[in-house]
N, C-alpha and C positions, 0 to 999 in steps of 0.2 A: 253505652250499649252498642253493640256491634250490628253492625248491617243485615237485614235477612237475609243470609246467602241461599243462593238457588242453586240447584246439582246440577251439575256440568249439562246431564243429560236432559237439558231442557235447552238447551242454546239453541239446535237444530232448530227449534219454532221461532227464536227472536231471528236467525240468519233468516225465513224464509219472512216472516213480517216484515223484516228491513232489508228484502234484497241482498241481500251478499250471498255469494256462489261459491263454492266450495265444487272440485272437485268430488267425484262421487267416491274415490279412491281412499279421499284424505278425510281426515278429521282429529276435533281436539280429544285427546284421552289419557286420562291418568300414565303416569311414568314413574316407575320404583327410583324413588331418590331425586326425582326433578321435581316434584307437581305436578302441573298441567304443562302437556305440547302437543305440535301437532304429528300426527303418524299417519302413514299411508299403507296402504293395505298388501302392496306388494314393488318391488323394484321397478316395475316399468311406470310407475309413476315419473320418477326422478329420470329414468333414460327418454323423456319423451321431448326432451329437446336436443333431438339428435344432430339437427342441421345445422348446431351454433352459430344460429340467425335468431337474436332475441327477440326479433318482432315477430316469429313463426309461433313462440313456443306457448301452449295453451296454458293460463293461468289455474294456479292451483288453487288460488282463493281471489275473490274478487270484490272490494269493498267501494259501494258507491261514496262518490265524494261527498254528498251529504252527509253521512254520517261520520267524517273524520273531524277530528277536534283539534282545530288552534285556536290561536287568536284572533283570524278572521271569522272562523265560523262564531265564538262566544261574541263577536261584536251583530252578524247579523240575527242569533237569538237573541240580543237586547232591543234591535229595534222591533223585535215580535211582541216582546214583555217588558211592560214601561216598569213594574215592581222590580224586575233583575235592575233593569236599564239605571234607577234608584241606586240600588245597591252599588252595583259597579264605578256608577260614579261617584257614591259618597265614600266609599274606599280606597279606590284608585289615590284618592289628593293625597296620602301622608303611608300608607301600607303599603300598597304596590306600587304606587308612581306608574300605573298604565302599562306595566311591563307584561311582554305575552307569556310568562310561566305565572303570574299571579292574577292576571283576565281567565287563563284554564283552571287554575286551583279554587277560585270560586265558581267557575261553574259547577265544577264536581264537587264541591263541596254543597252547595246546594242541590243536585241529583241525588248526590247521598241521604242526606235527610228528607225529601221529599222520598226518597223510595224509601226508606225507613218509615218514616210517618204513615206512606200506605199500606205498608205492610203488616202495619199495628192496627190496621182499621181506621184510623185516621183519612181525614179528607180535606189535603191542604190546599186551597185556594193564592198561593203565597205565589205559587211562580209556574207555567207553561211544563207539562213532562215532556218529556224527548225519550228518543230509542235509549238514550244515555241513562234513566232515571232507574228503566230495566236492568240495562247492563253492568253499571256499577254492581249489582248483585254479584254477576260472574266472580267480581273480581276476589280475589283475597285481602281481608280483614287483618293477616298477621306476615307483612313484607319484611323479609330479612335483615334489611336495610340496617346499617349504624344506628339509625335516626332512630329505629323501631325497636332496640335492645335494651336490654335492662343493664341500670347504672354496673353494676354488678357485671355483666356481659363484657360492658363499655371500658373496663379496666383492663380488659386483655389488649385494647390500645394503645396503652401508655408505652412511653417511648416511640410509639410509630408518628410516619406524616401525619395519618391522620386526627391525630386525640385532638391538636388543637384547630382543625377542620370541623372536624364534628362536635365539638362545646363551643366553636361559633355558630356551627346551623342551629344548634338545637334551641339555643339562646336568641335566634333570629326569628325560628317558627316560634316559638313563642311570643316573641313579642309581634309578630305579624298578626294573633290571633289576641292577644288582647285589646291591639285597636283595632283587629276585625270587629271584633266584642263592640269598641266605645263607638265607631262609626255606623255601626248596626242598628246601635240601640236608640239613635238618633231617628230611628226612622221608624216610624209608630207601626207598619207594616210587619216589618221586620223585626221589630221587639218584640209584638204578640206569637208572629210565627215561630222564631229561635228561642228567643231567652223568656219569657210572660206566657209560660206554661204549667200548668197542673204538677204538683210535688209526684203525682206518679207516672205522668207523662216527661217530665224534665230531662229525660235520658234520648229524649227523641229530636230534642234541639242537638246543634252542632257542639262536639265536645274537643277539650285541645287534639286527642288523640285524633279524632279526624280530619284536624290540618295536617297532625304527621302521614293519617294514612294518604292523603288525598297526593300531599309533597313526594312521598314516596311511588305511587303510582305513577307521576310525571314523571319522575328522574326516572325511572327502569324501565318505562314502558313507553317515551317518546321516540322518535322515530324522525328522521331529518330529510323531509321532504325538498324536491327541486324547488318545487316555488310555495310552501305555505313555512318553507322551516321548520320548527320542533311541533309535533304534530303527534298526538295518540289516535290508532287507527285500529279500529276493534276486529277482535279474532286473528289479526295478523300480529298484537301486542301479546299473545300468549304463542307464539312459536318461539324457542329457545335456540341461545348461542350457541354458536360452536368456531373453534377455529380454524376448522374447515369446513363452512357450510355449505352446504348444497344445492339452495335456494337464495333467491334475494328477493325484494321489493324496491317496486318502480312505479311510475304516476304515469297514466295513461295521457293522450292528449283530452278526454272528457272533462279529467282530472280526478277520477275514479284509480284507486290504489290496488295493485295485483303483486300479486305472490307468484314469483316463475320459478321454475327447475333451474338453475345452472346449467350451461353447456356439461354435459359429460367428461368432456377431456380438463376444462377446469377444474371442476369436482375431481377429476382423477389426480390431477397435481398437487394439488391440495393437500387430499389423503395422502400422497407419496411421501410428501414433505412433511406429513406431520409424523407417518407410522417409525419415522429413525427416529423419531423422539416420545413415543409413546410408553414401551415398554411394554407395564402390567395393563393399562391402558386398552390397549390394542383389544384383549379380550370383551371388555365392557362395551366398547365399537361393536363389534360382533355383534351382540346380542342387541344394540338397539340399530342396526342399521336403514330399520324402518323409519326413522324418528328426521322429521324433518327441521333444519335448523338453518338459522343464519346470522349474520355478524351485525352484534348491535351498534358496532360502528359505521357500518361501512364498508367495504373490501378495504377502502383506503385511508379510513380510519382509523382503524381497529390500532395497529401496532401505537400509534402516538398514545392509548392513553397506558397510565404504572397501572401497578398492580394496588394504590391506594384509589384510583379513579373507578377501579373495576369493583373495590368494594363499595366505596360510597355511593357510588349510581347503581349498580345492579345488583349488590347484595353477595356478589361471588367472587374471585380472583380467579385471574384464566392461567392455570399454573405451564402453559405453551406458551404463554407472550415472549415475545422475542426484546420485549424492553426491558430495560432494567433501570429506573428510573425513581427519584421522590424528591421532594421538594421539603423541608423545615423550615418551620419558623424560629429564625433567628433573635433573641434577645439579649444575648450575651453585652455585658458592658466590663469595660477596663476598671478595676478596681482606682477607685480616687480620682477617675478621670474629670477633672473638670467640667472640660465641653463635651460631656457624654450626650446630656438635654438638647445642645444646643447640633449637634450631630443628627441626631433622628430628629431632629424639627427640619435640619437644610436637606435632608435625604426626603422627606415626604412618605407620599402613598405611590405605590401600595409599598404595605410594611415589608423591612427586610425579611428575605430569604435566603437558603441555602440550597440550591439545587444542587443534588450530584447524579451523571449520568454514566451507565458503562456500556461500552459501545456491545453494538448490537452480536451478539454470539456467530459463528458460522453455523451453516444448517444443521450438519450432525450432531451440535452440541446438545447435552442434557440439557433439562429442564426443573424449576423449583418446582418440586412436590412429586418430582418420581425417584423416591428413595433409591430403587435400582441402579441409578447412574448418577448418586447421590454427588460419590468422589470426582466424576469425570465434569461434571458439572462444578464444581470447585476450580478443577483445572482452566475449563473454557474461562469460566469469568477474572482467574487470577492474570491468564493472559492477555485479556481485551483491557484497552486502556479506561481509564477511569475520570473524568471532566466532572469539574466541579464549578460553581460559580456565586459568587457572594459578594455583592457590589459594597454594602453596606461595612464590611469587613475591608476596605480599603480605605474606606474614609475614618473606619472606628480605627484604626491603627493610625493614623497620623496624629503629629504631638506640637504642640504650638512651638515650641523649640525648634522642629522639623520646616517651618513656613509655614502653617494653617492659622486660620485668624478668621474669625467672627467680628463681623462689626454691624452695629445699625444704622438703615440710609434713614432718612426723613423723605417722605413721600409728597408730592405737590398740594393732593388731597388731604394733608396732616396725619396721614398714619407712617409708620415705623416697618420698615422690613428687615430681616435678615438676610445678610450674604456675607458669602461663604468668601475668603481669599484663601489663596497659593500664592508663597514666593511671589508674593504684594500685586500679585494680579485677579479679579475678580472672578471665581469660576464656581458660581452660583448654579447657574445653568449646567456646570458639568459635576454635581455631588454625585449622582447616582453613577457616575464612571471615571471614579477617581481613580480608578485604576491604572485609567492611561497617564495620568498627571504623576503620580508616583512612579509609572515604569519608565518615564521621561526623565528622573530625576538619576543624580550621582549613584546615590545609595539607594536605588531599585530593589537592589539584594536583600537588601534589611527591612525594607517597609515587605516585602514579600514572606520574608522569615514570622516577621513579627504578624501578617496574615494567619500562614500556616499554622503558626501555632495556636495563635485562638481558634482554628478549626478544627485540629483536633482535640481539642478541649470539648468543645460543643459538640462533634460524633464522638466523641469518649461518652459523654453525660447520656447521649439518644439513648448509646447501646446499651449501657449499664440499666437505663430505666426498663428499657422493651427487655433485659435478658430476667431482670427483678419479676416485671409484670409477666411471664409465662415463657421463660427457658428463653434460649439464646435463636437457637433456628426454629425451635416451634415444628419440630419434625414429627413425635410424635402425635399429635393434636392436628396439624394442618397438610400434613404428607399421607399419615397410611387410612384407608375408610373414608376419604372425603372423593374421591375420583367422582362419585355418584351424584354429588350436587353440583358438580361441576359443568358449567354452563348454562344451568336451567335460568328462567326468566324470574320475574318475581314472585310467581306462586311456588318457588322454591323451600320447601319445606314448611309448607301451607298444612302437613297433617294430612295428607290423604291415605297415608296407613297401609302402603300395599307393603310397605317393604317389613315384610315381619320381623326376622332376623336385625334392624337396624336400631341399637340403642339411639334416641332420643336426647336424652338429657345424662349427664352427671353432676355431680355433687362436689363442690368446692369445700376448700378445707372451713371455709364458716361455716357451712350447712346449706349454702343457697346454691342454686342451681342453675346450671349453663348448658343452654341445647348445643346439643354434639355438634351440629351444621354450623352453629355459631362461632364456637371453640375452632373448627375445623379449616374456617373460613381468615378467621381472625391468625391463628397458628401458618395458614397460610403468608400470611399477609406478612408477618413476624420473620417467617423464613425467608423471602425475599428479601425485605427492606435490612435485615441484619445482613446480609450476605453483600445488599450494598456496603451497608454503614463500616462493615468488618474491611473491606475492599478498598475502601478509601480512607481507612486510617491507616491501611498496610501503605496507601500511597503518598500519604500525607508526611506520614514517617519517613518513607524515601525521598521525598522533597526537600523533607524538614532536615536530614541530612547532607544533600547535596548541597544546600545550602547553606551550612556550618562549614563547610569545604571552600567554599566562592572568598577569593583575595578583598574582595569590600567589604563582605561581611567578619572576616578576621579581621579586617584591620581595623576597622569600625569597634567589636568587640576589646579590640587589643584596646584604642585609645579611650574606651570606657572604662573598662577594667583599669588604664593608669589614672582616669581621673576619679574614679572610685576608690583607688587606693590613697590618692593623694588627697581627697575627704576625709578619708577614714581617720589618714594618719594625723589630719587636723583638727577632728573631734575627738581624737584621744587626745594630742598634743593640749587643747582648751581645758578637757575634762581633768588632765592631770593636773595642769596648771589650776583650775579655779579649788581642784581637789587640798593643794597646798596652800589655795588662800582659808582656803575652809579650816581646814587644821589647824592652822595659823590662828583664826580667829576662834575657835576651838578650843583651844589650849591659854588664849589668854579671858574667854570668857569661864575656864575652870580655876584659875587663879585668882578672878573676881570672887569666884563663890566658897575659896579656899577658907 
């Protein structure tokens, strides 16, 4: 059962119940193709920090520090509510381990059903309400989020960074919620309230889908405060991104959280820098120039994270990121390799990766997802160089013939360790940067060759899967008609319906169905990471070549190639010979039977 949601236009009474100040100017209001943001009723809102002195500039919203949400604050509601206090501690031991994103995901997940329950007439005595038990209503029930898609949705993934991201979180919230479930039901309070409910009431306790909503409200709508950290700060957690925003938030010294204008002549750079890279763009600015926004990262955030970061925490790709960036999970093993096992045991955690980076565009370059500068945007990133890194792919290319050697110590304690040797030196400690140890060696050249080319074996396989699962750049799908979602927060196509004209959903060649924002988003995400992946096989290939060119690698090649051949000629030479013993006895075993 989904939460009773409350219509926006009741929030004005919870701000003035709980203190927070809103400019009279500004407010939340529906947005064609965002959700909910915040908008200001005319430009001299955003010009009214003219003296770019930020301690002059009047706040456009103003939320007291009690009501923001971390980990401190759900530690001093526990010592208010000895039943949370209960809960928290008897989950914390083996689910969360006390970590401040799973102390907030059971708050709100108890806000949640406590406003639910009252909503239904219900009257739960289970735990203390807060401004929070309200405002959960605000929020949206259906976040865009990976986590929040249908299997079906989830397949336009494949081949991206993220598919094996997201079937480990999904696989993680779940099992966070089933010994939420077995820690819970320990607790006779908390079995009557959640689970030891009425067959018609049972919708009213917490359901898995409300650890995803609850996980998903954290990741899109936290906020990185100076001193509390990841922090959800209501009504300012519903103003939407942009890459040039105009606003930011800052922590007073109360420690009350305000919402300011931007210096004007920042905002004005900002917009400079972004309108050469806009294009069709430019015109949809226009029309919301009322729309107040800011950077969910940061000013100096924001560019470090990809475009697989920006879908998995916010639900959207910011198709202006100046990064170009992904990270894969590496699994690739040498056919017959022996010490493949014995390789990912002396490499450890975290598990191998593949990061490939391309350097950052100059400013007038295009951007993925503006078709119009579709080509020139080809050009910039063919010209920016391309870094790649993959630790694990040094040590999986070395070959005990080469010097690597496994052995087992015997420990004082009686256990067994492994380590790792090189050219009969111990370099245990150094698996994870073999790198250096093989570019130290004679044939450098060859352990590099032999690198490269299991890498592009492995971006061969990404691209092949992502261009299978939904076209190669995802241009039509995540390029034209998605401009509109672009940026909003997570009540990002929450259904508010203003935008008539905006197809919804289509229809997969099974029959089942994928909202457009989804496809749009995902197509996005397709288009970038290919345009990497395409990028650095073109580079890998030119490596892979220069390196067939290098005097050690020929000669290396050349004295394989003769002891290959002098094999060869020695398994024929046997084969013929044992062929004439055979015959031999052949022929006198048909004169026996003569």
């Amino acid at each position: 059962m989904a939460h009773a949601q409350l219509p926006i236009s009741s929030l004005p009474l919870w701000q003035t119940l709980n203190n927070v100040s809103f400019d009279q100017r500004v407010r939340i209001a529906a947005i064609p193709g965002k959700g909910y943001g915040l908008v200001a009723d005319d430009d001299d809102v955003l010009a009214g920090n003219n003296s770019g002195n930020d301690a002059s500039a009047a706040p456009l919203i103003t939320v007291p520090h009690g009501l923001v949400l971390h980990a401190g604050a759900v530690e001093e509601y526990a010592k208010q509510d000895r039943h949370f206090r209960q809960l928290l501690d008897a989950t914390t031991v083996d689910v969360g381990h006390g970590t401040p994103r799973f102390d907030v995901l059971l708050f709100l997940l108890v806000q949640l059903v406590l406003a639910r329950q009252q909503a239904a007439g219900d009257k739960p005595d289970t735990a203390l309400p807060t401004p929070w038990t309200e405002y959960v209503r605000f929020l949206p029930h259906d976040v865009p989020l990976p986590t929040m898609w249908t299997d079906t949705e989830r397949r336009l993934l494949h081949g991206t960074s993220l598919e094996a991201a997201l079937a480990a979180k999904i696989v993680a919230l779940e099992l966070e919620f089933d010994r939420l479930h077995e820690r819970s039901s320990d607790l006779p309070t908390w079995q009557a309230a959640f689970w030891e409910r009425p067959s018609s009431l049972s919708s009213l306790g917490p359901q898995l889908r409300d650890w995803f909503v609850v996980d998903a409200w954290y990741r899109s709508r936290c906020l990185a405060l100076p001193r509390s950290g990841a922090a959800m700060v209501p009504c300012i957690d519903m103003v939407n991104h942009s890459a040039a925003p105009n606003a930011y938030y800052d922590v007073r010294r109360d420690g009350d959280v305000v919402l300011l204008p931007r210096p004007p002549q920042a905002h004005q750079q900002d917009r400079q820098g972004q309108q050469g890279q806009q294009g069709q763009q430019g015109q949809q600015d226009q029309q919301d120039h009322h729309e107040i926004t800011i950077s969910y990262g940061g000013d100096d955030d924001h560019d470090s994270k990809t475009a697989a970061e920006m879908l998995f925490s916010y639900g959207f790709v910011e198709p202006r990121s100046a990064r170009r960036s992904l990270v894969l999970p590496f699994r690739h093993q040498l056919p017959g390799d022996p010490l493949a096992k014995a390789k990912l045991h002396a490499f450890g955690e975290p598990a191998p990766c593949l990061t490939i980076d391309v350097g950052v565009a100059d400013a007038d370059g295009a951007v993925d997802g503006d078709t119009d500068k579709h080509d020139k945007d080809e050009e910039n990133e063919a010209a920016t160089p391309i870094r790649w890194s993959c630790p694990f792919a040094h040590l999986l290319c070395a070959n005990e013939e080469d010097g690597l050697d496994f052995r087992l110590r015997q420990e004082t304690d009686g256990s067994t360790q492994l380590r790792v040797f090189w050219q009969d030196a111990d370099a245990t400690d150094r698996a994870r940067d073999f790198a250096a140890l093989t570019q130290a060696h004679a044939l450098a050249p060859v352990f590099r060759l032999r690198v490269v080319t299991v890498l592009q074996e492995v971006v061969e396989a990404h691209l092949e899967r992502m261009q299978a699962a939904g076209g190669g750049s995802g241009g039509s799908e995540g390029s034209e008609g998605s401009e509109g979602s672009e940026g909003s927060d997570s009540e990002c196509g929450d259904g508010d319906g203003e935008d008539g004209d905006h197809n919804n959903d289509f229809t997969t060649g099974n029959g089942q169905d994928i909202r457009s924002d989804v496809a749009a988003q995902a197509g996005r995400l397709r288009d970038v990471e290919s345009r990497i992946l395409s990028g650095a096989l073109e580079a890998l290939e030119a490596e892979r070549a220069d390196l067939l060119a290098d005097t050690t690698v020929l000669a290396y090649l050349g004295s394989t190639e003769v002891a290959g051949n002098d094999l060869a000629r020695e398994a024929a030479s046997n084969q013929e010979d044992h062929g004439d013993e055979a015959m031999h006895d052949g022929g006198a075993e048909e004169d026996d039977f003569s």
